[in-house]
MARFIDREN-992668 format. One record per residue: residue number from 1; residue in one letter; x, y, z of N, C-alpha, C in turn. Coordinates in Angstrom, 3 decimals, decimal comma, always signed. Each point is the difference from the previous one (the first is absolute). Last residue first. Example, Ala and Ser with C-alpha at 12.3 -4.5 7.8 and 13.67 -1.06 7.14 Angstrom:
(r 2; "s"; (+12,850; -2,250; +7,080); (+0,820; +1,190; +0,060); (-0,770; +1,090; +0,730))
(r 1; "a"; (+0,290; -5,720; -0,070); (-0,890; +1,190; +0,000); (+0,900; +1,200; +0,000))
***
This chain:
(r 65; "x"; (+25,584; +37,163; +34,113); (+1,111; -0,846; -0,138); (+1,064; +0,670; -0,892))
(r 64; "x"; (-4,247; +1,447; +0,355); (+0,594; +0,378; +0,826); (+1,268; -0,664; +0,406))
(r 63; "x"; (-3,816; -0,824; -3,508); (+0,559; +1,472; +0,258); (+1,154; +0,276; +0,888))
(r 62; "x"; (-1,782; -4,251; -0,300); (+0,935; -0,058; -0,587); (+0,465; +1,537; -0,538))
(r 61; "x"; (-3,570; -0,711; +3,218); (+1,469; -0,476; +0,577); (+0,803; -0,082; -0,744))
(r 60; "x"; (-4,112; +1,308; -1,588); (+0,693; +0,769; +1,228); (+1,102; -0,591; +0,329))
(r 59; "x"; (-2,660; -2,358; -2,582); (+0,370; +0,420; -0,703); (+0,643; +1,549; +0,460))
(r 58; "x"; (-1,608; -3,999; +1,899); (+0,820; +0,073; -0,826); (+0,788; +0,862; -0,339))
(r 57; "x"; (-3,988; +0,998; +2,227); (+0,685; -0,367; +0,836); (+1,294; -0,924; -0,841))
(r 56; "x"; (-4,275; +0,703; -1,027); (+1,006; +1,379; -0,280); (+1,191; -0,234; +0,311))
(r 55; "x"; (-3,831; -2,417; +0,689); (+0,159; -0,740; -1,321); (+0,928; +0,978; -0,509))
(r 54; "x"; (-2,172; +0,028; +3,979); (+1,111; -1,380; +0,265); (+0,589; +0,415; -1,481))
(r 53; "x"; (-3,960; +2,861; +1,594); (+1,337; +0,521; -0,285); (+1,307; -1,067; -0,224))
(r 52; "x"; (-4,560; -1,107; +0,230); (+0,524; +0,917; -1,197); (+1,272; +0,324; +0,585))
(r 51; "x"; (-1,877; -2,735; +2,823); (+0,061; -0,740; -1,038); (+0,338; +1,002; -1,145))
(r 50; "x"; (-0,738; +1,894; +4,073); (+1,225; -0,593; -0,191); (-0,208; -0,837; -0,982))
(r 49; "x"; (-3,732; +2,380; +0,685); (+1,207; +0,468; -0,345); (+1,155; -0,675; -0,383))
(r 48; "x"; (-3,741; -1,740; +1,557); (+0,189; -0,065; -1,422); (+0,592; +0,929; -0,335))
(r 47; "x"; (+0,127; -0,582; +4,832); (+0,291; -1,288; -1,212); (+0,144; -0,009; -1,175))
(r 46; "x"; (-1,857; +3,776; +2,462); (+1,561; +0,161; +0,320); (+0,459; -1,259; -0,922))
(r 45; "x"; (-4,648; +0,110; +0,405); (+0,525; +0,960; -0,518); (+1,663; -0,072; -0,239))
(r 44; "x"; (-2,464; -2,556; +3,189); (+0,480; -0,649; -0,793); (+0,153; +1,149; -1,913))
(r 43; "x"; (-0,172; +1,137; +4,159); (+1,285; -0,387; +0,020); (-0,508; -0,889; -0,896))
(r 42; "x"; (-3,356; +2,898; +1,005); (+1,236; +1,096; -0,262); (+1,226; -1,003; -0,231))
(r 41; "x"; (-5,352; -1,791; -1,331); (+1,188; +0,632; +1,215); (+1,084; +0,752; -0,379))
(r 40; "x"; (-3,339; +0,028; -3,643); (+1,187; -1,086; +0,637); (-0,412; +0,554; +1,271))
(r 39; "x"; (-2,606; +2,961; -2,770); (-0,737; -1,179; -0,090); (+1,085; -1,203; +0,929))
(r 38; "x"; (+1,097; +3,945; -2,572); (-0,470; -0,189; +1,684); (-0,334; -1,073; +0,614))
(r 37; "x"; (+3,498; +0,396; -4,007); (-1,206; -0,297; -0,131); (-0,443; +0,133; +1,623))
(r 36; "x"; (+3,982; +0,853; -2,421); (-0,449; +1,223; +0,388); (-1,282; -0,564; +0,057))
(r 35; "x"; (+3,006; -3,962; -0,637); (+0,355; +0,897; +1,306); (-0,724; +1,444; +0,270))
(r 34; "x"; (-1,576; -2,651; -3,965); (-0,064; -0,600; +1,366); (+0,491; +1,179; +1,261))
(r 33; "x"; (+1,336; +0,752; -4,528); (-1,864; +0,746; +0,526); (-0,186; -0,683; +1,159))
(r 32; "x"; (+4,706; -0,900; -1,337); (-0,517; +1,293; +0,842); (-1,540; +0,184; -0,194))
(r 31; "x"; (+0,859; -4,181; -2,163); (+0,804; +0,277; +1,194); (-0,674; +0,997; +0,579))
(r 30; "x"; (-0,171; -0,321; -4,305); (-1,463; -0,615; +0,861); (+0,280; +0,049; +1,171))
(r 29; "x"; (+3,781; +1,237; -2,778); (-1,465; +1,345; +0,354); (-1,142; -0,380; +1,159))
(r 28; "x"; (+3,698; -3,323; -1,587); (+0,508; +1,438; +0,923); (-1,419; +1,276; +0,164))
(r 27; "x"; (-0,397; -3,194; -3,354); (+0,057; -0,746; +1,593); (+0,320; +0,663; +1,009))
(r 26; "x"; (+0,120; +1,179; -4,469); (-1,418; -0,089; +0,421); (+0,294; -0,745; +0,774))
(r 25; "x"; (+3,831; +1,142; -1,319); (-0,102; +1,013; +0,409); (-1,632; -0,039; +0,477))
(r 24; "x"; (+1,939; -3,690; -1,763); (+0,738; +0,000; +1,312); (-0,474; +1,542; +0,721))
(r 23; "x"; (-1,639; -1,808; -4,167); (+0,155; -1,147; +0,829); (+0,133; +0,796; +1,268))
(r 22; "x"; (+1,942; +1,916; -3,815); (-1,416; +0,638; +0,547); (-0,792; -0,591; +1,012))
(r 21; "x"; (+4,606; -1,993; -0,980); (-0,260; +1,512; +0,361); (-1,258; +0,959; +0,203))
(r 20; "x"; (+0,242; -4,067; -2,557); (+0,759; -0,595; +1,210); (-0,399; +1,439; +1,138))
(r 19; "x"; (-2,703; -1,510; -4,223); (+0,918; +0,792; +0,021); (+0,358; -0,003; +1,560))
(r 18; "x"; (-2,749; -3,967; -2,727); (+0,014; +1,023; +0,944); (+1,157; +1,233; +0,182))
(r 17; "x"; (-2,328; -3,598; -4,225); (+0,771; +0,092; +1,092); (+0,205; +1,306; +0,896))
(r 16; "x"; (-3,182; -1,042; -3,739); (+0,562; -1,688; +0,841); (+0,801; +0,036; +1,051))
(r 15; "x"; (-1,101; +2,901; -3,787); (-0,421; +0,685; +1,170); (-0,205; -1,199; +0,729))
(r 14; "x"; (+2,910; +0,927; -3,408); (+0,243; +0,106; +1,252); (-0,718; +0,121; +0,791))
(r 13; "x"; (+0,704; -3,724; -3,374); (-0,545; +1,141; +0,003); (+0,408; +0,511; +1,325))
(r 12; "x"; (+1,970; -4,104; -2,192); (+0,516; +1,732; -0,164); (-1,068; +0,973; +0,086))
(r 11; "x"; (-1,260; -4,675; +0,006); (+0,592; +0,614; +1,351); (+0,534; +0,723; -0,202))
(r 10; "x"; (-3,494; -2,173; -2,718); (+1,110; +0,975; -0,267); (+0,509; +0,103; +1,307))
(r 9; "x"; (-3,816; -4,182; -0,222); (+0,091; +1,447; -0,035); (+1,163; +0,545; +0,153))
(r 8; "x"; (-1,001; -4,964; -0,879); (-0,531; +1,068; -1,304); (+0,469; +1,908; +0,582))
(r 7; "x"; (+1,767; -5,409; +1,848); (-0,008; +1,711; +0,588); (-0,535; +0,746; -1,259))
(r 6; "x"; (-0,054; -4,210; -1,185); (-0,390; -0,473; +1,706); (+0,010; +1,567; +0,528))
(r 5; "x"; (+1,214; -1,020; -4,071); (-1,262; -0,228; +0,055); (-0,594; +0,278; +1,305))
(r 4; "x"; (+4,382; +0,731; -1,635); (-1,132; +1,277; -0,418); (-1,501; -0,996; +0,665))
(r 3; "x"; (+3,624; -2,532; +0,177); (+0,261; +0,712; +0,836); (-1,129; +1,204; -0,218))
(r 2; "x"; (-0,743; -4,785; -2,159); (+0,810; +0,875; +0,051); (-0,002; +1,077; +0,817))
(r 1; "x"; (-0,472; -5,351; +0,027); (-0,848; +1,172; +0,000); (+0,899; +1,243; +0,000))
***
């Protein structure tokens, strides 16, 4: 059986695949509406902070090195 048969659909399309970076900046957003959301407690506020800011934190230290 031939290979076209079994996968008919183009995988060079792009809209099949995700852009890594926008990925990362709509996660980072959904993030802070949480933390400016009243609606938390105040620490678990502070949590979904720290889950945004973990993802800087690379990229500070190799500033400073």
């Amino acid at each position: 059986m031939p290979l076209d048969d079994l996968c008919p659909t183009a995988l060079d399309n792009p809209a099949y695949y995700i852009n890594r970076e926008m990925s990362w900046l709509q996660f980072n957003a959904r993030v802070l509406e949480e933390v400016l959301a009243p609606v938390h407690p105040l620490l678990e506020r502070v949590r979904f902070l720290a889950i945004d800011s973990w993802r800087f934190l690379p990229t500070i230290s190799m500033n400073f090195s």
